[in-house]
C-alpha positions as protocol buffer text, in pm:
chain_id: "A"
residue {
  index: 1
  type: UNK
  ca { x: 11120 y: -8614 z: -8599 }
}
residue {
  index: 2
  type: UNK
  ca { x: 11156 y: -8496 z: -8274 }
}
residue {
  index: 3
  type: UNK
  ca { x: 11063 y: -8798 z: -7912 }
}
residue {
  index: 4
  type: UNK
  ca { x: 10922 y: -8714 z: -7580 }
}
residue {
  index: 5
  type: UNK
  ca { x: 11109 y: -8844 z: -7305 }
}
residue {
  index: 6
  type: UNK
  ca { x: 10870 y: -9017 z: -7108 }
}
residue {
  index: 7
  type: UNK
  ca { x: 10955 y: -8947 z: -6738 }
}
residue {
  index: 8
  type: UNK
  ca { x: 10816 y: -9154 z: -6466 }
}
residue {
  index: 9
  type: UNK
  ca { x: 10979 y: -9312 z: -6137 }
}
residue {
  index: 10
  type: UNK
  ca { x: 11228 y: -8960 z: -6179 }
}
residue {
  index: 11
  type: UNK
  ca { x: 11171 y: -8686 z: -5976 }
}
residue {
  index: 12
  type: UNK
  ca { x: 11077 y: -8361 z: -6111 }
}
residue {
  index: 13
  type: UNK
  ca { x: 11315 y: -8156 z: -5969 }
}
residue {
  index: 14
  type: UNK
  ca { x: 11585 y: -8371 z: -6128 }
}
residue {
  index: 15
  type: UNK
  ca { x: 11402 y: -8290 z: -6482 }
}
residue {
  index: 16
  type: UNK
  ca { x: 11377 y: -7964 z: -6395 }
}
residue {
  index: 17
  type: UNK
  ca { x: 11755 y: -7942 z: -6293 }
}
residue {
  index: 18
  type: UNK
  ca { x: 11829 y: -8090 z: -6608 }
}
residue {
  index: 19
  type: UNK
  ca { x: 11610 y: -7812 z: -6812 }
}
residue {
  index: 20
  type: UNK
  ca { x: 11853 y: -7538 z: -6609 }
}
residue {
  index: 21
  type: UNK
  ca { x: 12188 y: -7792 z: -6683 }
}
residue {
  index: 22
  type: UNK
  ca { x: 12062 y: -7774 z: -7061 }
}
residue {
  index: 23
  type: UNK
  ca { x: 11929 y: -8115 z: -7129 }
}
residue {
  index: 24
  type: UNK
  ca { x: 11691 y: -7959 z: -7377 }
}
residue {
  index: 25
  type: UNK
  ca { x: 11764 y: -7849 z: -7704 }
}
residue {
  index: 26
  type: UNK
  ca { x: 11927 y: -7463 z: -7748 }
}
residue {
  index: 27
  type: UNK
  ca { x: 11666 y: -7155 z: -7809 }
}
residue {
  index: 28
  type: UNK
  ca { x: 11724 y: -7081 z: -8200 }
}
residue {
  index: 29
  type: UNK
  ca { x: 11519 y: -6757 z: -8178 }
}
residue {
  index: 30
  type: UNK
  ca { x: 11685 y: -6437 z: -8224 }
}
residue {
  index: 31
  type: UNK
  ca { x: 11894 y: -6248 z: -7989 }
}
residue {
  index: 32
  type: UNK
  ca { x: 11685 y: -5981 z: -7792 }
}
residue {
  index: 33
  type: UNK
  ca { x: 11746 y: -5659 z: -7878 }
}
residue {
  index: 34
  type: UNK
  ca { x: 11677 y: -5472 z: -7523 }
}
residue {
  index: 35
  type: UNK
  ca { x: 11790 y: -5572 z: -7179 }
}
residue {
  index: 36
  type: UNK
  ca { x: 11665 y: -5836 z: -6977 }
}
residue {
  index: 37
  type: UNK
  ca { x: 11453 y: -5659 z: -6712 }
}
residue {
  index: 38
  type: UNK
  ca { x: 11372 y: -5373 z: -7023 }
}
residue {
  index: 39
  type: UNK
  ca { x: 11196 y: -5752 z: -7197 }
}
residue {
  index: 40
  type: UNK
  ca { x: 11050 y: -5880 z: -6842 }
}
residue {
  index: 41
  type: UNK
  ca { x: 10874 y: -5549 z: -6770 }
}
residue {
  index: 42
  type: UNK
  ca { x: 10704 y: -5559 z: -7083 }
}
residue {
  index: 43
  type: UNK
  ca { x: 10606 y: -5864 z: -7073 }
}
residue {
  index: 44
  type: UNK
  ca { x: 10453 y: -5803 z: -6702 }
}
residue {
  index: 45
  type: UNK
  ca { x: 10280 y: -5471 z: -6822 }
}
residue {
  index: 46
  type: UNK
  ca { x: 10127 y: -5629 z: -7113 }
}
residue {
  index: 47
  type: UNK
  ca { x: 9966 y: -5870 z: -6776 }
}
residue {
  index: 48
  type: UNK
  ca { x: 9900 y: -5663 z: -6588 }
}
residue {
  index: 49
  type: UNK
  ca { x: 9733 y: -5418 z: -6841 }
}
residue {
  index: 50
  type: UNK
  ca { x: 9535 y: -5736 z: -7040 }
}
residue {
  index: 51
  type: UNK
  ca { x: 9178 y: -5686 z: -7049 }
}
residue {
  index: 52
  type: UNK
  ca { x: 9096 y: -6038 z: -7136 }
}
residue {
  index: 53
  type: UNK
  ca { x: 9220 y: -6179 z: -6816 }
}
residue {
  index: 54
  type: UNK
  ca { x: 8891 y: -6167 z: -6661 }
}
residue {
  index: 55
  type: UNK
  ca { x: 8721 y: -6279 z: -7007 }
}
residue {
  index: 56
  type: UNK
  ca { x: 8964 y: -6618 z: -6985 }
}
residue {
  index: 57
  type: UNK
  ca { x: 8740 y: -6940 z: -6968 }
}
residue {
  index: 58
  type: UNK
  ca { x: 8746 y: -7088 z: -6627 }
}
residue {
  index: 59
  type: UNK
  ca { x: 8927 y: -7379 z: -6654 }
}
residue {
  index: 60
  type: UNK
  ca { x: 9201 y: -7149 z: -6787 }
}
residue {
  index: 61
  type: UNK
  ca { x: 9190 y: -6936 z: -6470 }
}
residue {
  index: 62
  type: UNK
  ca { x: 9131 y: -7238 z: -6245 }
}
residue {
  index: 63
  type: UNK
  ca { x: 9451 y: -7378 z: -6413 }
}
residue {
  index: 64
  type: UNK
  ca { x: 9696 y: -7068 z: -6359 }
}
residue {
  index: 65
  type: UNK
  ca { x: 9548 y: -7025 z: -6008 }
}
residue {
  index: 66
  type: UNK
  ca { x: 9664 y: -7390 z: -5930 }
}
residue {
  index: 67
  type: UNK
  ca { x: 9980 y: -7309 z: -6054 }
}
residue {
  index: 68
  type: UNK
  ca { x: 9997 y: -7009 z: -5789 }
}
residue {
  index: 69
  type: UNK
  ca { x: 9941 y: -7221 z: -5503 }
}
residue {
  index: 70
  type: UNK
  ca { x: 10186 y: -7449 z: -5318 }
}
residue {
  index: 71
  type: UNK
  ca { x: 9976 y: -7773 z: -5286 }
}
residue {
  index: 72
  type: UNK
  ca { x: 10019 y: -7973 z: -5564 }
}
residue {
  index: 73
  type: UNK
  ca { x: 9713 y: -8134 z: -5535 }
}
residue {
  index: 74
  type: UNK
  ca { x: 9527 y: -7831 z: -5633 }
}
residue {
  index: 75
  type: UNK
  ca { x: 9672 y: -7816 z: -6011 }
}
residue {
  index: 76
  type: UNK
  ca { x: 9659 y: -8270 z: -6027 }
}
residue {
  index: 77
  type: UNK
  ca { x: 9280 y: -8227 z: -5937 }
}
residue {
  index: 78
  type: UNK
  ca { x: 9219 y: -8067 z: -6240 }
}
residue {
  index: 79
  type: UNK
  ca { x: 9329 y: -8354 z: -6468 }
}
residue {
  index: 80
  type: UNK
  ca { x: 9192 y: -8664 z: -6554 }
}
residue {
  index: 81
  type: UNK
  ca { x: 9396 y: -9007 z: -6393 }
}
residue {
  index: 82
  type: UNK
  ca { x: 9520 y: -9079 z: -6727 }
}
residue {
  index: 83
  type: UNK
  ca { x: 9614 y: -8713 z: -6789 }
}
residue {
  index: 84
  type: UNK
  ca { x: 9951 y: -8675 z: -7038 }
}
residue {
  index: 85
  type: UNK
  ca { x: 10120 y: -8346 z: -6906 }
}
residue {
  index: 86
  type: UNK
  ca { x: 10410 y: -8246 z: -7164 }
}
residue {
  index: 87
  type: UNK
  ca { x: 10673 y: -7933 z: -7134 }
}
residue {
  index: 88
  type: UNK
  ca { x: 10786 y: -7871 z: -7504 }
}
residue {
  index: 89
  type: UNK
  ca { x: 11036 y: -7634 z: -7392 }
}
residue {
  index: 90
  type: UNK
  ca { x: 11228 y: -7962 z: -7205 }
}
residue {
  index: 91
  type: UNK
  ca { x: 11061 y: -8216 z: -7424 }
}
residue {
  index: 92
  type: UNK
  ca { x: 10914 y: -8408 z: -7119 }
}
residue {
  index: 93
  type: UNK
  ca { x: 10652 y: -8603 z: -7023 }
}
residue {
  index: 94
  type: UNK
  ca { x: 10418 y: -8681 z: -6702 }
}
residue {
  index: 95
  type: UNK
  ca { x: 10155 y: -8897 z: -6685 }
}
residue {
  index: 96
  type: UNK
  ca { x: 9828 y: -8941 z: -6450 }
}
residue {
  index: 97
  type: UNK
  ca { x: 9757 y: -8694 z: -6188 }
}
residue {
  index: 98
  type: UNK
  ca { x: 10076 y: -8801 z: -5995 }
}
residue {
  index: 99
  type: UNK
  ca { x: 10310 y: -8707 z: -6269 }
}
residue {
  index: 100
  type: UNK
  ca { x: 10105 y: -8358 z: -6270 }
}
residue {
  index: 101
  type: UNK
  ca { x: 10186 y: -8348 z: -5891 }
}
residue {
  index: 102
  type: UNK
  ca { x: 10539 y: -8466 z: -5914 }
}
residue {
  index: 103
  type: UNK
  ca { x: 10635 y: -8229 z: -6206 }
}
residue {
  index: 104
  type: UNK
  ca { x: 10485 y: -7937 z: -5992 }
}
residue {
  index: 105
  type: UNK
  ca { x: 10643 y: -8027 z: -5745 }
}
residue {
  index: 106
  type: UNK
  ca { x: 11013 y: -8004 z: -5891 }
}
residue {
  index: 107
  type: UNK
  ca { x: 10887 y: -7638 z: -6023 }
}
residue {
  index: 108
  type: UNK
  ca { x: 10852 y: -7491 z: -5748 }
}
residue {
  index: 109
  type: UNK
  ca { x: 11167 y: -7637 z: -5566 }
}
residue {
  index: 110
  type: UNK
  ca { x: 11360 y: -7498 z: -5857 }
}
residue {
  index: 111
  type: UNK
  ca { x: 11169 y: -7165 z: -5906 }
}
residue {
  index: 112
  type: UNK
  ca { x: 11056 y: -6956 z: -5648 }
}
residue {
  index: 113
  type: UNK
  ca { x: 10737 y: -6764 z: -5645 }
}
residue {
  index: 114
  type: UNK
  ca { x: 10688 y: -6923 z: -5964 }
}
residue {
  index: 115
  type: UNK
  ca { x: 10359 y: -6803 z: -6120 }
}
residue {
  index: 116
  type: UNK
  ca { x: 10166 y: -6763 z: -6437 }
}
residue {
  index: 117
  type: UNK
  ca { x: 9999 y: -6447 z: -6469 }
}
residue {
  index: 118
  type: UNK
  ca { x: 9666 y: -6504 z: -6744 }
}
residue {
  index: 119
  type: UNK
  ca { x: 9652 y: -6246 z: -7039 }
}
residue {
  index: 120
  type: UNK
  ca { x: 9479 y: -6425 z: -7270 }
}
residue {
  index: 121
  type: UNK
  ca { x: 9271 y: -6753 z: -7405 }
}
residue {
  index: 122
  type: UNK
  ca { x: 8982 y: -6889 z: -7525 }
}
residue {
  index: 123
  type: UNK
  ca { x: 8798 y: -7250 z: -7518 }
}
residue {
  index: 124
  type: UNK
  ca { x: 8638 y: -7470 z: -7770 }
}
residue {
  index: 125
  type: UNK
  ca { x: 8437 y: -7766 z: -7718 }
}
residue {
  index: 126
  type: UNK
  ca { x: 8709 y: -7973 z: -7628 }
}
residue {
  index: 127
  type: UNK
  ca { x: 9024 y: -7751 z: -7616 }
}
residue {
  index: 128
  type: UNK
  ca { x: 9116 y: -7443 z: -7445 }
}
residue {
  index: 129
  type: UNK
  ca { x: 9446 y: -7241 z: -7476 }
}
residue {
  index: 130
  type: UNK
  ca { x: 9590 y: -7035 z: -7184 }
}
residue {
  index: 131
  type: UNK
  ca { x: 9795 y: -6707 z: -7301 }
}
residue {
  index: 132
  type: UNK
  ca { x: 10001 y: -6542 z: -7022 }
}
residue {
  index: 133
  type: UNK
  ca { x: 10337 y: -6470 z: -6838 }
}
residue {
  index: 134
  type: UNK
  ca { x: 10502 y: -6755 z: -6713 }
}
residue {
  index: 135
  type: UNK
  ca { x: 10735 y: -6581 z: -6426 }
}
residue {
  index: 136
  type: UNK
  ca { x: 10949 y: -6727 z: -6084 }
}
residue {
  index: 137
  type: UNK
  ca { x: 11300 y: -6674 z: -5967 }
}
residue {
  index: 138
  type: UNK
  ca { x: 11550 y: -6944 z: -6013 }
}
residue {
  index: 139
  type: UNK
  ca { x: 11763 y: -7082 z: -5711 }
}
residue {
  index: 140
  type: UNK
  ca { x: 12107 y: -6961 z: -5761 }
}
residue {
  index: 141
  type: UNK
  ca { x: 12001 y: -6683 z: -6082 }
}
residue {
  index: 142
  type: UNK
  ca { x: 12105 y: -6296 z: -6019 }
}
residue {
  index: 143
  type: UNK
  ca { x: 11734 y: -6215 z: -6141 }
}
residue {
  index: 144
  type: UNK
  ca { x: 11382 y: -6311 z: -6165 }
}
residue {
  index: 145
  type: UNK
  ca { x: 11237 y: -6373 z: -6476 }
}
residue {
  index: 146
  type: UNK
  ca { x: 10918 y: -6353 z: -6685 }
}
residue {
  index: 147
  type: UNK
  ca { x: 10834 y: -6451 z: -7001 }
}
residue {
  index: 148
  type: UNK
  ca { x: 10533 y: -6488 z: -7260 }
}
residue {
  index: 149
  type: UNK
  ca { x: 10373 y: -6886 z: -7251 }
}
residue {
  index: 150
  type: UNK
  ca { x: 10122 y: -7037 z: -7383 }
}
residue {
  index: 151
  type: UNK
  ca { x: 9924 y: -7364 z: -7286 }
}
residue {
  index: 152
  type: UNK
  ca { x: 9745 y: -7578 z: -7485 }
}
residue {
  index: 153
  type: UNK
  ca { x: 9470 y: -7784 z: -7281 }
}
residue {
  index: 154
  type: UNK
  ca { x: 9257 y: -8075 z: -7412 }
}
residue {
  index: 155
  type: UNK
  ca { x: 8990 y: -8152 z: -7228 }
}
residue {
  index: 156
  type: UNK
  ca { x: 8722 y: -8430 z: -7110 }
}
residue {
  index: 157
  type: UNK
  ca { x: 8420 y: -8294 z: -6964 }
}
residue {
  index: 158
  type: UNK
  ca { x: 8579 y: -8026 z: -6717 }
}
residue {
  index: 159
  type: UNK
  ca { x: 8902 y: -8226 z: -6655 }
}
residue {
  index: 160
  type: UNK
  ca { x: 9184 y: -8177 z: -6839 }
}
residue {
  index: 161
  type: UNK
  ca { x: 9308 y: -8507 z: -7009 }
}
residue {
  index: 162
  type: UNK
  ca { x: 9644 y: -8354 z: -7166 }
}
residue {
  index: 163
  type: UNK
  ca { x: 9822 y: -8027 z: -7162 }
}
residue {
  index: 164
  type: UNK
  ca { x: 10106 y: -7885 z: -7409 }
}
residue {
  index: 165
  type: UNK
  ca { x: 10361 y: -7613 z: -7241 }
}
residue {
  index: 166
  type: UNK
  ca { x: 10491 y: -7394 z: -7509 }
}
residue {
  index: 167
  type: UNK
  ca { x: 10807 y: -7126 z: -7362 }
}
residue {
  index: 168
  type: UNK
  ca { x: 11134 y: -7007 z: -7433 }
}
residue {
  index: 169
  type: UNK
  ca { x: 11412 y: -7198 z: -7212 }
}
residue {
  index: 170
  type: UNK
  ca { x: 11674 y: -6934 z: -7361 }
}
residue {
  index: 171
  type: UNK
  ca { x: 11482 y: -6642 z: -7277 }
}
residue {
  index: 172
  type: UNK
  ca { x: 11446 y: -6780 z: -6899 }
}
residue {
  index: 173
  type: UNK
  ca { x: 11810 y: -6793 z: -6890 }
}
residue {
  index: 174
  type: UNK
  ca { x: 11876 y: -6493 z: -7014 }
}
residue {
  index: 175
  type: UNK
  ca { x: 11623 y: -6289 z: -6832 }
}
residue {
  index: 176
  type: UNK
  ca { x: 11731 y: -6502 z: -6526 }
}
residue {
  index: 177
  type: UNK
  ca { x: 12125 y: -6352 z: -6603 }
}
residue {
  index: 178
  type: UNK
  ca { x: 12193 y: -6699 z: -6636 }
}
residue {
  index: 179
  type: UNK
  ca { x: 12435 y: -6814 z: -6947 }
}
residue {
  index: 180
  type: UNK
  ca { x: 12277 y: -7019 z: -7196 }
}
residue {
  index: 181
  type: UNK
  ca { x: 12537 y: -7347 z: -7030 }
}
residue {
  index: 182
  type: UNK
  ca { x: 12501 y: -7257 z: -6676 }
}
residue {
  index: 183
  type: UNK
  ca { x: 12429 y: -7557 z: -6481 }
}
residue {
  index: 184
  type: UNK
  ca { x: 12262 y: -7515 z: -6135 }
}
residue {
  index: 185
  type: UNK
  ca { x: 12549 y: -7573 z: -5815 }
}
residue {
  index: 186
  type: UNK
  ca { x: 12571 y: -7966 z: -5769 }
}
residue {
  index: 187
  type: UNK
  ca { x: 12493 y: -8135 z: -6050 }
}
């Protein structure tokens, strides 16, 4: 059975530095079969080209929109204070709307123009699931990169109480023309 590491106190951009270093388990998937920016532009057509975008519950699009912007408080507003926010890819952990703030905060000083581009999702009573393109530029990588994600939120009224990250940390690499061991300069 697999633990969370519970981060709190730590700074997101160190846990995000340490998702780049390799502190999270390898990809096992198979090895693409087409280029890099051959996979990214597919992945960003299929966006771009997604009729269900505009069919996406709100909280879904409120959520990816948050993610666009560069104050953190937009995307912490949207939880609850006791919010859980958790990045399976990394296997980490945030808690309350300041570990929602602090983890987004470490994104975007690691990725730039880091976005999330909505293809997809649906809600139920008290769950919705976000289906899109999870895309930025890492400091330091040759390329940019974009790559299929999907988001599991759990709600409480309109708030979200706990959200589930579900990407490919070896297909960020790669599309990045990063090695699967690079480690970001300085750490």
């Amino acid at each position: 059975m697999r633990t969370c590491t519970f981060v709190s106190g730590l700074t997101a951009a160190a846990a995000v530095a340490a998702f780049i270093a390799g502190a999270a388990a390898p990809s096992t998937a198979a090895p693409r079969t087409e280029t890099p920016q051959a996979g990214t532009q597919q992945v960003v057509g299929h966006a771009q080209q997604s009729s269900r975008t505009d069919q996406a519950p709100a909280i879904v699009r409120r959520w990816a929109a948050a993610w666009r912007t560069t104050d953190t408080r937009d995307l912490a507003r949207l939880y609850t204070k006791d919010a859980v926010y958790t990045d399976r890819a990394l296997n980490l952990v945030f808690r309350g709307r300041e570990g929602v703030t602090e983890w987004e905060t470490g994104s975007h000083q690691l990725v730039g123009d880091l976005g999330f581009e909505v293809t997809g999702g649906f809600r139920g009573r008290d769950e919705a699931v976000v289906e899109g393109v999870f895309s930025g530029h890492i400091v330091g990588a040759p390329r940019p990169f974009a790559v299929p994600a999907v988001t599991v939120l759990r709600l409480r009224g309109d708030l979200i109480r706990a959200s589930d990250d579900y990407y490919n940390r070896g297909e960020i690499l790669s599309d990045s023309g990063l090695p699967a061991d690079w480690t970001p300069p300085g750490s």
